[in-house]
N, CA, C and O atoms as a Tripos MOL2 file, in Angstrom:
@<TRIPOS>MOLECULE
protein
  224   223    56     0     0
PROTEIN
NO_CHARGES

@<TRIPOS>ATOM
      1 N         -17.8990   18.7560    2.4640 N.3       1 UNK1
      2 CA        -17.9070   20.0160    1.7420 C.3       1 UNK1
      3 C         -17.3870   19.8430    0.3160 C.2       1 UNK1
      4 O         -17.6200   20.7240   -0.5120 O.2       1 UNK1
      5 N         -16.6210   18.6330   -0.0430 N.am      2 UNK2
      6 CA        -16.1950   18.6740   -1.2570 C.3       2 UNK2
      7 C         -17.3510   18.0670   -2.1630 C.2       2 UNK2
      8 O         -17.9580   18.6490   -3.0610 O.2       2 UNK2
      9 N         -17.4830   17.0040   -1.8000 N.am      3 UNK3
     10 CA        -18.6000   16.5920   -2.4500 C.3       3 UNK3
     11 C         -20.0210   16.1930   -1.8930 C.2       3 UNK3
     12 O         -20.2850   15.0190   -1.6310 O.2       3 UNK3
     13 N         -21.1830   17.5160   -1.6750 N.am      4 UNK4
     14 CA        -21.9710   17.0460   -0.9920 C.3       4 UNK4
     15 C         -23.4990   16.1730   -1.2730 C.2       4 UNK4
     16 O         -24.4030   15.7830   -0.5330 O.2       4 UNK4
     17 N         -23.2400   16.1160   -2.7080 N.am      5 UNK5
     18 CA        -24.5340   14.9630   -2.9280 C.3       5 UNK5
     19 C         -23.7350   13.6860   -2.3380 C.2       5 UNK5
     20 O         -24.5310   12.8850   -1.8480 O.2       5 UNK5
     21 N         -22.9740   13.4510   -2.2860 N.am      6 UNK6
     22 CA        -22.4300   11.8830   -1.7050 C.3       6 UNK6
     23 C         -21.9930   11.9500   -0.3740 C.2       6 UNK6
     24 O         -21.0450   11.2830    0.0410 O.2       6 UNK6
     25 N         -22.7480   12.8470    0.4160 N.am      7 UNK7
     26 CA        -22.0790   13.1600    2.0670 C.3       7 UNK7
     27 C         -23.0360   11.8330    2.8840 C.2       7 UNK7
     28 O         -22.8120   11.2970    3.9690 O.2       7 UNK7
     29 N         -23.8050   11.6570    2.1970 N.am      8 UNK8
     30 CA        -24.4920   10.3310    3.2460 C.3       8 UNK8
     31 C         -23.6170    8.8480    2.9690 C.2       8 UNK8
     32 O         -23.0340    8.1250    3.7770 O.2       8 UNK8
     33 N         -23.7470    8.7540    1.8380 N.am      9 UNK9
     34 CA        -22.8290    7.5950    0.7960 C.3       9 UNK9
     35 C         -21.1890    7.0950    1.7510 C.2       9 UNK9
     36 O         -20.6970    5.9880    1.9680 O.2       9 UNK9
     37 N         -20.7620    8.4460    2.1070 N.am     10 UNK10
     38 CA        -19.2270    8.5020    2.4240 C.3      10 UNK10
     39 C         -19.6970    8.3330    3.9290 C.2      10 UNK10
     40 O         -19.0690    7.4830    4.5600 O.2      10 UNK10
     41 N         -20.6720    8.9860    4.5850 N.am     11 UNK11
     42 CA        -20.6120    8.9020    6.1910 C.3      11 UNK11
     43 C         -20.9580    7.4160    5.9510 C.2      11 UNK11
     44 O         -20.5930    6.9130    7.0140 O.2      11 UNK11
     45 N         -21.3530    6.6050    5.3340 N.am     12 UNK12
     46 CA        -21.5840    5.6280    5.5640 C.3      12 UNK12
     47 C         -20.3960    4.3730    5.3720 C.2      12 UNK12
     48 O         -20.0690    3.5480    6.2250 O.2      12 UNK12
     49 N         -19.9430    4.4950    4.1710 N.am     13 UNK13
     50 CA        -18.9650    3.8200    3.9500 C.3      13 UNK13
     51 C         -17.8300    3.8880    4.9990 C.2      13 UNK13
     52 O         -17.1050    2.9390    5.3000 O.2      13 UNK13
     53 N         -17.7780    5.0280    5.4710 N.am     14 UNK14
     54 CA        -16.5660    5.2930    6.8470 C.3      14 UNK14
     55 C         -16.5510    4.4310    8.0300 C.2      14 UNK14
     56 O         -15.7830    3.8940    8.8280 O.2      14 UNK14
     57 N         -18.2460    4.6220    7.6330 N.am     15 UNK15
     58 CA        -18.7230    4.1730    9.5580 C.3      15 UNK15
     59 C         -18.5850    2.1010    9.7140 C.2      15 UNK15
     60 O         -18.4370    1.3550   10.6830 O.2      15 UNK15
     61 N         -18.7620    1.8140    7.9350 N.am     16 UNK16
     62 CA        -18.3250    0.3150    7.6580 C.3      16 UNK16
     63 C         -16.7230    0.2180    7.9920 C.2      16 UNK16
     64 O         -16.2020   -0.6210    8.7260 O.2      16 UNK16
     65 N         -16.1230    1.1790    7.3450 N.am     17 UNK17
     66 CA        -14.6210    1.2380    7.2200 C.3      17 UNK17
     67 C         -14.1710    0.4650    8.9640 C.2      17 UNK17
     68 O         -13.6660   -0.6190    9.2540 O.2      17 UNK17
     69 N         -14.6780    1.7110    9.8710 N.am     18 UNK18
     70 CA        -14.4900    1.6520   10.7590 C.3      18 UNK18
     71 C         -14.9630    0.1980   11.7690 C.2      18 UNK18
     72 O         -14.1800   -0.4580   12.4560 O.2      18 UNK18
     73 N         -16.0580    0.0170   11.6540 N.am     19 UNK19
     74 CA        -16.4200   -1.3410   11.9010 C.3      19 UNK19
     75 C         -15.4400   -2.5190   11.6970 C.2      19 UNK19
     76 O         -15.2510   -3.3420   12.5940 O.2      19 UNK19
     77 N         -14.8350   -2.5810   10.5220 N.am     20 UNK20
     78 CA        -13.8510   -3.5540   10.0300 C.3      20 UNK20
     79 C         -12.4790   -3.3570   10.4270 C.2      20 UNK20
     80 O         -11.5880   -4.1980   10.3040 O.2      20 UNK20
     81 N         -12.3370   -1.9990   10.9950 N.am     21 UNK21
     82 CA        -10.7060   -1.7110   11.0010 C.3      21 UNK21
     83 C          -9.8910   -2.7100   11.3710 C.2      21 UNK21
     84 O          -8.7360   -2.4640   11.0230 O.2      21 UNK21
     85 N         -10.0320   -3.9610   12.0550 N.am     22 UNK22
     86 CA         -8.9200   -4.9800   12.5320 C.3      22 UNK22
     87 C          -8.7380   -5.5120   11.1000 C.2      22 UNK22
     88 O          -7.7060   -5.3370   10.4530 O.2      22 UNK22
     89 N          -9.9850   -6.2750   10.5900 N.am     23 UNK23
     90 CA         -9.5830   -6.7420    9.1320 C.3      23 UNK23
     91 C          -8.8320   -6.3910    7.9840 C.2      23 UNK23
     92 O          -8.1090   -7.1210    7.3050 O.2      23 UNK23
     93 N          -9.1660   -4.8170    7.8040 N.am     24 UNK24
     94 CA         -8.7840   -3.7780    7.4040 C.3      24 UNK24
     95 C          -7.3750   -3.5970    7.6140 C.2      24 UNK24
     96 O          -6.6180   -3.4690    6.6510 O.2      24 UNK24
     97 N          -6.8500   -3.5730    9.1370 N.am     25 UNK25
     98 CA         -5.4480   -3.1000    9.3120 C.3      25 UNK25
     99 C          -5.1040   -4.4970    8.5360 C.2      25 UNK25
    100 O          -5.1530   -4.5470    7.3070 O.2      25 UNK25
    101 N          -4.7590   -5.6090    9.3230 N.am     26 UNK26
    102 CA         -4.4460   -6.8880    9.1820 C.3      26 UNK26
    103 C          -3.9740   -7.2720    7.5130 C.2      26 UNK26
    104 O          -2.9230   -7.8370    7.2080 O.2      26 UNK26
    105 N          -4.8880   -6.8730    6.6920 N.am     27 UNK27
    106 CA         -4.9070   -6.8830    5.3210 C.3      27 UNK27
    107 C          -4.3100   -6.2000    3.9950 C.2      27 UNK27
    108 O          -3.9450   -6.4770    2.8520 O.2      27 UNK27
    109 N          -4.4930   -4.7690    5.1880 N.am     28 UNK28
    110 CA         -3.1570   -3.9470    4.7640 C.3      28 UNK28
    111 C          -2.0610   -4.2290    5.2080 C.2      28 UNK28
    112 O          -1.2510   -4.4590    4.3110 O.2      28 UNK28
    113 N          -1.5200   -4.3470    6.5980 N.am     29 UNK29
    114 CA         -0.1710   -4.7020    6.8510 C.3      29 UNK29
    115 C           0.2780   -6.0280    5.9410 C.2      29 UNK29
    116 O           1.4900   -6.0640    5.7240 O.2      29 UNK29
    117 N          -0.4870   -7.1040    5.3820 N.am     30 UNK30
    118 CA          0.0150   -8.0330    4.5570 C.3      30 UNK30
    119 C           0.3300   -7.3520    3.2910 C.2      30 UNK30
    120 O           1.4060   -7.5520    2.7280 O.2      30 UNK30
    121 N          -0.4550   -6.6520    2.8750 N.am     31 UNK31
    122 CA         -0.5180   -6.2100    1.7150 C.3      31 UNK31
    123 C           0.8970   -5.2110    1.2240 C.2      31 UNK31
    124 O           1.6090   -5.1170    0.2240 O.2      31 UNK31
    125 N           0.8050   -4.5770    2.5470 N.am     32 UNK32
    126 CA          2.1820   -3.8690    2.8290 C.3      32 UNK32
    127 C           3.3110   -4.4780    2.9020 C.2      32 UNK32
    128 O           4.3330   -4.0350    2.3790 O.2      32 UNK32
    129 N           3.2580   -5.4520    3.4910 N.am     33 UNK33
    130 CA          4.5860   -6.2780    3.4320 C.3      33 UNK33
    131 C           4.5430   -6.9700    2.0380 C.2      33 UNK33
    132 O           5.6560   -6.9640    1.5120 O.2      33 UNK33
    133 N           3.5760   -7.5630    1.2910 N.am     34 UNK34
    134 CA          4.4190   -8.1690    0.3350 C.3      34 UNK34
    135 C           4.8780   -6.9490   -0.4140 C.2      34 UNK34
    136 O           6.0620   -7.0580   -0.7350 O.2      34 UNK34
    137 N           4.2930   -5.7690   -0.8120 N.am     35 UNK35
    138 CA          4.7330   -4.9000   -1.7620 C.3      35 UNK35
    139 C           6.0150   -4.5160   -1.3210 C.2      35 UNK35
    140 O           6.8810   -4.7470   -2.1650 O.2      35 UNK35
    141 N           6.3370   -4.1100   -0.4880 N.am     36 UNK36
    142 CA          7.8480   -3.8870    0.0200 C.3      36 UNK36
    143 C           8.8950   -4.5160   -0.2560 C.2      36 UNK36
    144 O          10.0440   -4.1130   -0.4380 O.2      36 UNK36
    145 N           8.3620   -5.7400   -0.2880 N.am     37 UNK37
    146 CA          9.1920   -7.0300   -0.3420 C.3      37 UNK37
    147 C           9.2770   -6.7410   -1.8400 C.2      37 UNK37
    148 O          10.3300   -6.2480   -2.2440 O.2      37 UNK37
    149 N           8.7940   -6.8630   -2.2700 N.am     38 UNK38
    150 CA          9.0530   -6.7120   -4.0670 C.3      38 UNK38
    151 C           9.3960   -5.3560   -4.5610 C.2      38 UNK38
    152 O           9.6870   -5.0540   -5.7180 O.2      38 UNK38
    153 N           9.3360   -4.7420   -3.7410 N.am     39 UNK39
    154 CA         10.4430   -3.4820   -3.9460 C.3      39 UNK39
    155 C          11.2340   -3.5650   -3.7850 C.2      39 UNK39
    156 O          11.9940   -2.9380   -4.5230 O.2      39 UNK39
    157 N          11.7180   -4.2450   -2.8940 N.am     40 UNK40
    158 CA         13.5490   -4.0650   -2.0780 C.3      40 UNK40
    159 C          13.7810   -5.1150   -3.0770 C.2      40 UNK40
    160 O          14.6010   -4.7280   -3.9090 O.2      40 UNK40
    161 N          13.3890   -6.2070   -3.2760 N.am     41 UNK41
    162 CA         13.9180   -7.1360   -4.4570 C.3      41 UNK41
    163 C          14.5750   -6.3590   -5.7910 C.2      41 UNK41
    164 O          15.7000   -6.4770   -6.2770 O.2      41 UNK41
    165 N          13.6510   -5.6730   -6.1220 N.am     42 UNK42
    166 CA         13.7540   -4.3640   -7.4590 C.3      42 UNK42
    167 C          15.0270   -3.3840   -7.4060 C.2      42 UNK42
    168 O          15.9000   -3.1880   -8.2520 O.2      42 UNK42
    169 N          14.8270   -2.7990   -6.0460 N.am     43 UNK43
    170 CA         15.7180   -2.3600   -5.8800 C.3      43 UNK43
    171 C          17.4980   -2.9470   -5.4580 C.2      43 UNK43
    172 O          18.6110   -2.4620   -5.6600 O.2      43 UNK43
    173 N          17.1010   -3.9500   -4.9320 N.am     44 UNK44
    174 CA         18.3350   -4.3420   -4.9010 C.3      44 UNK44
    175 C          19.0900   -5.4820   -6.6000 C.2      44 UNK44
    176 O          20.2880   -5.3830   -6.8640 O.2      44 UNK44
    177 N          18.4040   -6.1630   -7.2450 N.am     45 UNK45
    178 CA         18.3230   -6.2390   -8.6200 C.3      45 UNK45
    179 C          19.1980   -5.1950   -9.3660 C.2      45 UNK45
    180 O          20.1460   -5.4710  -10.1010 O.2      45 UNK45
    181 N          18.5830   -3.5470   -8.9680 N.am     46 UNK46
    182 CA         19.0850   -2.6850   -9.8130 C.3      46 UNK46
    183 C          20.1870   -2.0340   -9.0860 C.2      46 UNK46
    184 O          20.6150   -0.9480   -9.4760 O.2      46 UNK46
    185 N          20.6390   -2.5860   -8.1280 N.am     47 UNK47
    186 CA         21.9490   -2.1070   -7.1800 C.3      47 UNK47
    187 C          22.7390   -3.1220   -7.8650 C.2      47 UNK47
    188 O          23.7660   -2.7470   -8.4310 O.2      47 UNK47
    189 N          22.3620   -4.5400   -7.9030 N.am     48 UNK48
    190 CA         23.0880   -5.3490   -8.4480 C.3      48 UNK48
    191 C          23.9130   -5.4490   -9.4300 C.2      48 UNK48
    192 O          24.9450   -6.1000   -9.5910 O.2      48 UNK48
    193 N          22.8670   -4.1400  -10.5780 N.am     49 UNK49
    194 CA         23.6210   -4.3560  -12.1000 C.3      49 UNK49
    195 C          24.1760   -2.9120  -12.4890 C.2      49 UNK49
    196 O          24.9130   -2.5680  -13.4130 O.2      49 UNK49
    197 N          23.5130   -2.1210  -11.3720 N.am     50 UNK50
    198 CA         24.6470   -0.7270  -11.7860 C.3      50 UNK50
    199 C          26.2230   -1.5290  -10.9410 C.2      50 UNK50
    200 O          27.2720   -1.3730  -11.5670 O.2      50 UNK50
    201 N          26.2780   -2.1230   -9.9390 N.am     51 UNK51
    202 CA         27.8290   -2.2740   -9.6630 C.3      51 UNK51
    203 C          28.5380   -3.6000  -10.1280 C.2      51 UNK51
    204 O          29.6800   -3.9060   -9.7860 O.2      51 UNK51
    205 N          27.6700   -4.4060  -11.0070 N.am     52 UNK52
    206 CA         27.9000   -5.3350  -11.6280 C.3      52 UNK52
    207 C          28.5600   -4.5090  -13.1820 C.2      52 UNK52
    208 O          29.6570   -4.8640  -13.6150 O.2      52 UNK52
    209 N          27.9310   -3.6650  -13.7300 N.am     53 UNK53
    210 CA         28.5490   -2.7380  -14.6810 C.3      53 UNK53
    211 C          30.3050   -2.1140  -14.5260 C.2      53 UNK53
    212 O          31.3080   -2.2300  -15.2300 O.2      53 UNK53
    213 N          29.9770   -1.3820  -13.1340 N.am     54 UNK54
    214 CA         31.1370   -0.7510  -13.1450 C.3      54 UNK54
    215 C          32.0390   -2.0310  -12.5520 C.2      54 UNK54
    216 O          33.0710   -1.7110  -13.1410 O.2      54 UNK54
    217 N          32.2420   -2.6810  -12.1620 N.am     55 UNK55
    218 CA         33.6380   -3.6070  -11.5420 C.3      55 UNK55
    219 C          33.8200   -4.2640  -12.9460 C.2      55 UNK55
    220 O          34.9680   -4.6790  -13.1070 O.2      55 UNK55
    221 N          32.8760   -4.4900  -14.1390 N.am     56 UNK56
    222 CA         33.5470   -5.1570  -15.5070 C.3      56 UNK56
    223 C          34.3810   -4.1680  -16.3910 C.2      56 UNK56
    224 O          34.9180   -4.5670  -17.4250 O.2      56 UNK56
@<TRIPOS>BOND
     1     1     2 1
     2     2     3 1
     3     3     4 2
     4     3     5 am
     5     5     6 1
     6     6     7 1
     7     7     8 2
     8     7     9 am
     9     9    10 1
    10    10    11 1
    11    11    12 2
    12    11    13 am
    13    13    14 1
    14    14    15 1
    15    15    16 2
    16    15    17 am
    17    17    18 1
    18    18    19 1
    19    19    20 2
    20    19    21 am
    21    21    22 1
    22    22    23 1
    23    23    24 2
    24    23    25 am
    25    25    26 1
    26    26    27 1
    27    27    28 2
    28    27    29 am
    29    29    30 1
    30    30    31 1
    31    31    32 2
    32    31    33 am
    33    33    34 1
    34    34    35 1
    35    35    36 2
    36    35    37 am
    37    37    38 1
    38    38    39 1
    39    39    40 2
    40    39    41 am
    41    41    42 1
    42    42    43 1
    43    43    44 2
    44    43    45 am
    45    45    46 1
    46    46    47 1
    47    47    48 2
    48    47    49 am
    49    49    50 1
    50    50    51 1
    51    51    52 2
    52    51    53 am
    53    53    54 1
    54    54    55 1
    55    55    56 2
    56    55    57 am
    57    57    58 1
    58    58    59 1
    59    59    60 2
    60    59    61 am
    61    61    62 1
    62    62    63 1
    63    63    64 2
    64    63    65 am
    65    65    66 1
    66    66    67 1
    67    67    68 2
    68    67    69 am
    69    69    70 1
    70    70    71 1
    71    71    72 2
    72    71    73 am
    73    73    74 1
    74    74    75 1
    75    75    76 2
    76    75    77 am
    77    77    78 1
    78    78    79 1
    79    79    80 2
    80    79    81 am
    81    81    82 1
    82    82    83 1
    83    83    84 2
    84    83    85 am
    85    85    86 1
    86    86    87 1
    87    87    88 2
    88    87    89 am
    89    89    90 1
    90    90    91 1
    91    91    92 2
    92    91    93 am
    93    93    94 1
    94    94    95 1
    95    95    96 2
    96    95    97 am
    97    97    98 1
    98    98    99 1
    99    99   100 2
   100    99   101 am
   101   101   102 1
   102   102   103 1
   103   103   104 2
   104   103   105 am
   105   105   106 1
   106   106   107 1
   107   107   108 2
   108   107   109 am
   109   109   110 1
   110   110   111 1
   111   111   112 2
   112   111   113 am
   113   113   114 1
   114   114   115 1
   115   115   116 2
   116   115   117 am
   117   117   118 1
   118   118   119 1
   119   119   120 2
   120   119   121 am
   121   121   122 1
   122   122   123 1
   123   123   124 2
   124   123   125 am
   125   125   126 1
   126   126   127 1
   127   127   128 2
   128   127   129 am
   129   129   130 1
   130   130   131 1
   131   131   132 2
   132   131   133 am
   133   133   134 1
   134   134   135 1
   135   135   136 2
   136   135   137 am
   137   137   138 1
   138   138   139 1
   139   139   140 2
   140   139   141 am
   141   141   142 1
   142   142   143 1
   143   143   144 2
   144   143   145 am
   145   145   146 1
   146   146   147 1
   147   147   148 2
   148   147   149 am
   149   149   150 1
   150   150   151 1
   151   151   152 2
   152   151   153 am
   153   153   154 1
   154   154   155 1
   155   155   156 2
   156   155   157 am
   157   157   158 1
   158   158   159 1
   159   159   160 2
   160   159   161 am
   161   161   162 1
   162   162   163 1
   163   163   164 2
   164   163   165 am
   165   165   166 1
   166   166   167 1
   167   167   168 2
   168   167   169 am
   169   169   170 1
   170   170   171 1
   171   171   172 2
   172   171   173 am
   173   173   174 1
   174   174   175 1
   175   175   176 2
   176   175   177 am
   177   177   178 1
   178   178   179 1
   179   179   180 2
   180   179   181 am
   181   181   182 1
   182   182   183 1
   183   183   184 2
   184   183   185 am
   185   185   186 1
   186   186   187 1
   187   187   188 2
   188   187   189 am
   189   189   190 1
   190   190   191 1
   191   191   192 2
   192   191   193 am
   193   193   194 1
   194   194   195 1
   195   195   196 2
   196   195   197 am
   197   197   198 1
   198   198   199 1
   199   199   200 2
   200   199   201 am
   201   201   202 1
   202   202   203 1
   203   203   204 2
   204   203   205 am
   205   205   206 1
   206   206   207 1
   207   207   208 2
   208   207   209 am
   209   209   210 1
   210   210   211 1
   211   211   212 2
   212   211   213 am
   213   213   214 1
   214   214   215 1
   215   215   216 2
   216   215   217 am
   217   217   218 1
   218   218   219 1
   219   219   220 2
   220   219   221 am
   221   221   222 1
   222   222   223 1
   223   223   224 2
@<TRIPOS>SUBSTRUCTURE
     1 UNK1         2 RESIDUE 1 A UNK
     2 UNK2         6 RESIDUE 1 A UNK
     3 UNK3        10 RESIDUE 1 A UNK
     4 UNK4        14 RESIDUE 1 A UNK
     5 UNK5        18 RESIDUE 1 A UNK
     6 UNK6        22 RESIDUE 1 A UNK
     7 UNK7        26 RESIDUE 1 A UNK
     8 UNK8        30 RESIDUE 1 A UNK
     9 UNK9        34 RESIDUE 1 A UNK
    10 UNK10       38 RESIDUE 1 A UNK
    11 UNK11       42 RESIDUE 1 A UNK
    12 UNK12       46 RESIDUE 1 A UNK
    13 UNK13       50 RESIDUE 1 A UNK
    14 UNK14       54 RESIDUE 1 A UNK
    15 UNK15       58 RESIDUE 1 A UNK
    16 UNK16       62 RESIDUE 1 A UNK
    17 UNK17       66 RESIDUE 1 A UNK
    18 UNK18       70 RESIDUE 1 A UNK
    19 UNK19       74 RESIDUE 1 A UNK
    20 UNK20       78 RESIDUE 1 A UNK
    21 UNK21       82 RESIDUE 1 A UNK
    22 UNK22       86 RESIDUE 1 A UNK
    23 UNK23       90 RESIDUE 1 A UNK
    24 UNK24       94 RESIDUE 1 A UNK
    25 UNK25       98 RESIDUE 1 A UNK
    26 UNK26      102 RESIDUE 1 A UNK
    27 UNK27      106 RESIDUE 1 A UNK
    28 UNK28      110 RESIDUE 1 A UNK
    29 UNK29      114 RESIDUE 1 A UNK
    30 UNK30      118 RESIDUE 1 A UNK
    31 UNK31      122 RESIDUE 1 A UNK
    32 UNK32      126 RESIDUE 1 A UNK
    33 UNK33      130 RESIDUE 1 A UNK
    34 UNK34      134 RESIDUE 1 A UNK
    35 UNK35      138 RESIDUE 1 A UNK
    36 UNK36      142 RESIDUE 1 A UNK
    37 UNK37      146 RESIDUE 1 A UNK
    38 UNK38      150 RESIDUE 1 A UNK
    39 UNK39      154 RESIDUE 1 A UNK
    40 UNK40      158 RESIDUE 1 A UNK
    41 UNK41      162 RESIDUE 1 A UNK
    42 UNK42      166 RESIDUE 1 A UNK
    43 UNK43      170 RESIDUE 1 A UNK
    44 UNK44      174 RESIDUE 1 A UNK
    45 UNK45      178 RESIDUE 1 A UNK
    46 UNK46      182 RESIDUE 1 A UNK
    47 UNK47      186 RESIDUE 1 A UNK
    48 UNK48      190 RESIDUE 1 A UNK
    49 UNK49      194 RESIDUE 1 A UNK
    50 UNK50      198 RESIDUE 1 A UNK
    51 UNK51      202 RESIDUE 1 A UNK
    52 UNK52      206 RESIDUE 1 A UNK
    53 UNK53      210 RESIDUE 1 A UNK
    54 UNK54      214 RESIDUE 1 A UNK
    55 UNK55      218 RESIDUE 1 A UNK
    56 UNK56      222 RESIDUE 1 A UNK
């Protein structure tokens, strides 16, 4: 209903989506884990230097 000149386009691409979903999950959960991982790095970095600030 949102976009219906591309309603065949999207049923289709879904129905691939779906076909692949193991690859799909698999690729995301990596994908997911490294980004996390380089968040908590970031974040802990910037935990590091706000209490690295205050104890000087």
């Amino acid at each position: 209903m949102v976009i219906p000149g591309y309603a065949a386009t999207l049923t289709e691409q879904v129905r691939v989506f779906l076909e692949h979903r193991k690859a799909v999950g698999s690729i995301g959960f990596l994908v997911m884990l490294f980004f996390s991982s380089v968040a908590f790095s970031i974040l802990g970095k910037a935990i590091s230097a706000v209490f690295s600030q205050v104890s000087s």
